[in-house]
C-alpha positions in Angstrom: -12.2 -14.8 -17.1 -10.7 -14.8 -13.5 -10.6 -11.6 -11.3 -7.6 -10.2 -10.4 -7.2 -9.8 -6.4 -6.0 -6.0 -6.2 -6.3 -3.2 -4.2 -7.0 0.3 -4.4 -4.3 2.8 -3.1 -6.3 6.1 -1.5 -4.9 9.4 -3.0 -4.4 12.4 -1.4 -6.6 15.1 -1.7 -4.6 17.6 -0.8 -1.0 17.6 -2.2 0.6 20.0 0.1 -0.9 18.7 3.2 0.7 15.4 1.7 4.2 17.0 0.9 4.2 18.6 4.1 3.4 16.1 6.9 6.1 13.8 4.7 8.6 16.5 5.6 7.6 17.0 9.0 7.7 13.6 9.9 11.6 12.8 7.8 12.7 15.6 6.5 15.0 13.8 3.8 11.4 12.8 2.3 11.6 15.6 0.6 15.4 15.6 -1.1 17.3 13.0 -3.3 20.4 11.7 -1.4 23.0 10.2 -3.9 21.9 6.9 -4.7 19.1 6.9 -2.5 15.9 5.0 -4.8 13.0 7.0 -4.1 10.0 4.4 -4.5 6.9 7.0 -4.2 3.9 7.8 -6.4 4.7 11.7 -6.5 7.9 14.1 -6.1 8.9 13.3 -2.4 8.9 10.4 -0.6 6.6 9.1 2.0 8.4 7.3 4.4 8.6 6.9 8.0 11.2 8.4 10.4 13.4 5.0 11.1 13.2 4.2 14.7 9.6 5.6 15.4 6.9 3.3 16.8 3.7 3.7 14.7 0.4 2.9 16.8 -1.9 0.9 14.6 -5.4 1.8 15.3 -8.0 -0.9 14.5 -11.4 -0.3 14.4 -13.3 -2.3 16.6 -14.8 -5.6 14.5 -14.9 -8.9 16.3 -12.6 -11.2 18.3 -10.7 -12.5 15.4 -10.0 -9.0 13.4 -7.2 -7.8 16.0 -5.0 -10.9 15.8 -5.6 -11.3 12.3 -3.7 -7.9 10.9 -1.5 -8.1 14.4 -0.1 -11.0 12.7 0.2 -10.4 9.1 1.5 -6.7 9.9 4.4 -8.1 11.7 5.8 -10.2 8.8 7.3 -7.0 7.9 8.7 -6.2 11.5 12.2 -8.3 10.8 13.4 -6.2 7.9 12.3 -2.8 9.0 13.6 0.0 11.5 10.6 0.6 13.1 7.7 -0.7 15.6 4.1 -1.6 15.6 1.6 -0.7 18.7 -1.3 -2.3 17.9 -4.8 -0.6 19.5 -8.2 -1.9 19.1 -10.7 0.8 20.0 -14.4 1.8 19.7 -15.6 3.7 16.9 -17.5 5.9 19.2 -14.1 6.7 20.8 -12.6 7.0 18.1 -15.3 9.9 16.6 -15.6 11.7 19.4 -11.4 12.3 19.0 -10.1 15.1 16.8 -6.7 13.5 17.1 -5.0 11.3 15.3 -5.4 8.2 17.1 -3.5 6.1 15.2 -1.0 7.0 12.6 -2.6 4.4 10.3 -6.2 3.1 11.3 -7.9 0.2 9.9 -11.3 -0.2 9.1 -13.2 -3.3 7.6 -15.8 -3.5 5.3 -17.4 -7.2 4.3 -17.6 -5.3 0.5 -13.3 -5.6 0.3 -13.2 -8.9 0.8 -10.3 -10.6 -0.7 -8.7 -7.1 -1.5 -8.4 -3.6 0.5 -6.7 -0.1 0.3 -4.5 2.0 1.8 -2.9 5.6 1.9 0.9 5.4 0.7 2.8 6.2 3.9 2.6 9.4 5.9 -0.5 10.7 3.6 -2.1 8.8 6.5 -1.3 11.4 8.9 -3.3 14.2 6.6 -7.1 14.6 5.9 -9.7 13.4 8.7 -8.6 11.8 12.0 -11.8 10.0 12.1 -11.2 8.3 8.8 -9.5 4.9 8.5 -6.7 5.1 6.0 -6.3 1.7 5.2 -9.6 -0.7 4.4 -9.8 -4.3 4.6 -12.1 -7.1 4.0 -13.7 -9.7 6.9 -12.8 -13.2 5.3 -10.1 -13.5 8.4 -10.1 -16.9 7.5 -9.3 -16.2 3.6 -6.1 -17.9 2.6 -5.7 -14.4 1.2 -6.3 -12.1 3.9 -2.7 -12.3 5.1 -1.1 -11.3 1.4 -3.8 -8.9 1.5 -2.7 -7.3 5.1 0.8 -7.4 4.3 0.5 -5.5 0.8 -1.6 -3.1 2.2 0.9 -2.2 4.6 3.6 -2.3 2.1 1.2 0.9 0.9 1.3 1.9 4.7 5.1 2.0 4.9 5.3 3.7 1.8 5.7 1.6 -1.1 4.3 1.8 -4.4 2.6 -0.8 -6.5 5.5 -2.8 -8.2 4.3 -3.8 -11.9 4.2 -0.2 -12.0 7.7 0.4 -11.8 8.9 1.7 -15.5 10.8 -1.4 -16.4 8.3 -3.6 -15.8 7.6 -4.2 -19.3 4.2 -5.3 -19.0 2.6 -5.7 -22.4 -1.0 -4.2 -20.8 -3.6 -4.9 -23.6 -5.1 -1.4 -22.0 -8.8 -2.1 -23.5 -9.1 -5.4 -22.5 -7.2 -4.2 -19.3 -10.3 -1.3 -18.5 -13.4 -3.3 -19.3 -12.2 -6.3 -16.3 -11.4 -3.6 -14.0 -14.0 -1.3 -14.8 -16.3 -4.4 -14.3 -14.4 -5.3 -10.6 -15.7 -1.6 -9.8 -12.4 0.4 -10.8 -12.9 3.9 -13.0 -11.3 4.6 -15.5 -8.9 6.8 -13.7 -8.6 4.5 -11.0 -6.7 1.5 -13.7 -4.4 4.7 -14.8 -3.3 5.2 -11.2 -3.0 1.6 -9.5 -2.7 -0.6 -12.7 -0.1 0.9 -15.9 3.6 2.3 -15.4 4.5 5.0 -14.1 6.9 7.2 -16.3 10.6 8.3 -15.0 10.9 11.8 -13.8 13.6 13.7 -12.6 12.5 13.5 -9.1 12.2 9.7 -8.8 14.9 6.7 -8.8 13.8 3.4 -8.2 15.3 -0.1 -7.5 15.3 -3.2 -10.0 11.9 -4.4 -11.1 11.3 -7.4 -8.7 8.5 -9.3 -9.9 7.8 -11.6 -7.5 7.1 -8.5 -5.2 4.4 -8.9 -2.8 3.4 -5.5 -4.1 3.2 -6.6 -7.5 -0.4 -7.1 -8.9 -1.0 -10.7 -10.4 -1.3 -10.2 -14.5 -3.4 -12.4 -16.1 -2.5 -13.8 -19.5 -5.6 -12.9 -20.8 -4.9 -9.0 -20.2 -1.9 -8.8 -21.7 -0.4 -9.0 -25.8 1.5 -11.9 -26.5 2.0 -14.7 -23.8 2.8 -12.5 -20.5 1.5 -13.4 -17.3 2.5 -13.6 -13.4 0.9 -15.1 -10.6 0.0 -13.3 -7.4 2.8 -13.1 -5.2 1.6 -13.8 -1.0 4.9 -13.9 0.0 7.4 -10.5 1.1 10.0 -11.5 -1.6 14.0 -10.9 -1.3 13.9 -7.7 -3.4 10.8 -6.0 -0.9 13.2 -7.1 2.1 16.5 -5.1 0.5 14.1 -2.3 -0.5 12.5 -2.0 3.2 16.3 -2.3 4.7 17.0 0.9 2.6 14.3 2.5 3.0 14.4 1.8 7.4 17.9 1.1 8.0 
């Protein structure tokens, strides 16, 4: 059986810490506004103030780390009202700090390779300073680093995993579904949260189900009932663009 590419969004471990650096950094984050499509995980939104520059922090790794996420990042840059400063610093600098040195800092680790995680938005500004809150592999030279880069900061801006969206549809053959993930070093809990729908709730809107998102999962034939299946997506598709453009106008 082939292994899904996929990636592991990092919770928050403190929900009001969460809710409350959300609201301090865009207050609307925390209210519905008319036809406004919420895309988060949990009862507010996680978004960035449009306009603001976020300074990318990026863990010191080699020559070829910095210009690697540099350049996938900024495939997002067109669509969205907002700015990258990109810093590459020493992680002794960086742990002798009690700041945040970054609003989202980037670690890598040779065990990601070909996948990564992230925080969803501003839950990167909570928790430890020190801490990376997004994680990516060291194949620079991966023909899937850069889809891996730019769906991690889809995470980063605040976006949600899109075959999760509640009319996806997905005909998830859940068993099947646990034991490959499970085996790809996913709990249990951790399938529920990055892998099956999410259901509707009063507090949530979202756009059309776009599956050709570049935050949409590839689904293998072989996971699913029935002949479903969709191929990993590298590419920012039309419907991320118009949901960014709303989102940072």
């Amino acid at each position: 059986m082939n292994q899904l590419k996929c990636c592991k969004t990092i919770a928050t471990s403190d929900p009001a810490a969460s809710y409350q650096a959300a609201i301090n950094e865009h207050p609307s984050n925390g209210v519905t506004h008319g036809n406004r499509k919420k895309r988060s995980i949990s009862d507010h939104t996680k978004y960035w103030k449009p306009g603001k520059t976020l300074r990318i922090l990026i863990f010191e790794y080699n020559e070829l780390s910095f210009a690697a996420v540099k350049n996938a990042a900024s495939k997002w840059l067109p669509y969205i009202n907002l700015n990258f400063e990109f810093i590459e610093m020493d992680e002794q600098d960086i742990f002798s700090s009690e700041e945040f040195l970054g609003d989202i800092r980037i670690d890598f680790q040779p065990s990601f390779d070909n996948s990564g995680g992230s925080r969803i938005g501003t839950d990167a500004i909570t928790g430890d300073p020190q801490a990376p809150s997004m994680t990516l592999g060291t194949k620079f030279s991966s023909p899937y680093f850069e889809y891996t880069v730019i769906h991690e900061f889809g995470h980063a801006l605040g976006l949600g995993h899109e075959h999760q969206h509640p009319d996806a549809g997905i005909p998830w053959d859940r068993e099947k579904t646990y034991a490959h993930m499970i085996s790809s070093t996913f709990t249990r809990a951790e399938v529920d949260a990055n892998v099956f729908p999410l259901e509707r709730s009063a507090f949530q809107a979202f756009t059309p189900y776009d599956r050709h998102s570049v935050m949409h999962y590839e689904v293998l034939n072989e996971l699913t009932v029935g002949d479903w299946h969709q191929p990993l997506n590298l590419h920012i598709s039309q419907g991320d663009i118009a949901a960014v453009r709303m989102i940072y106008p």
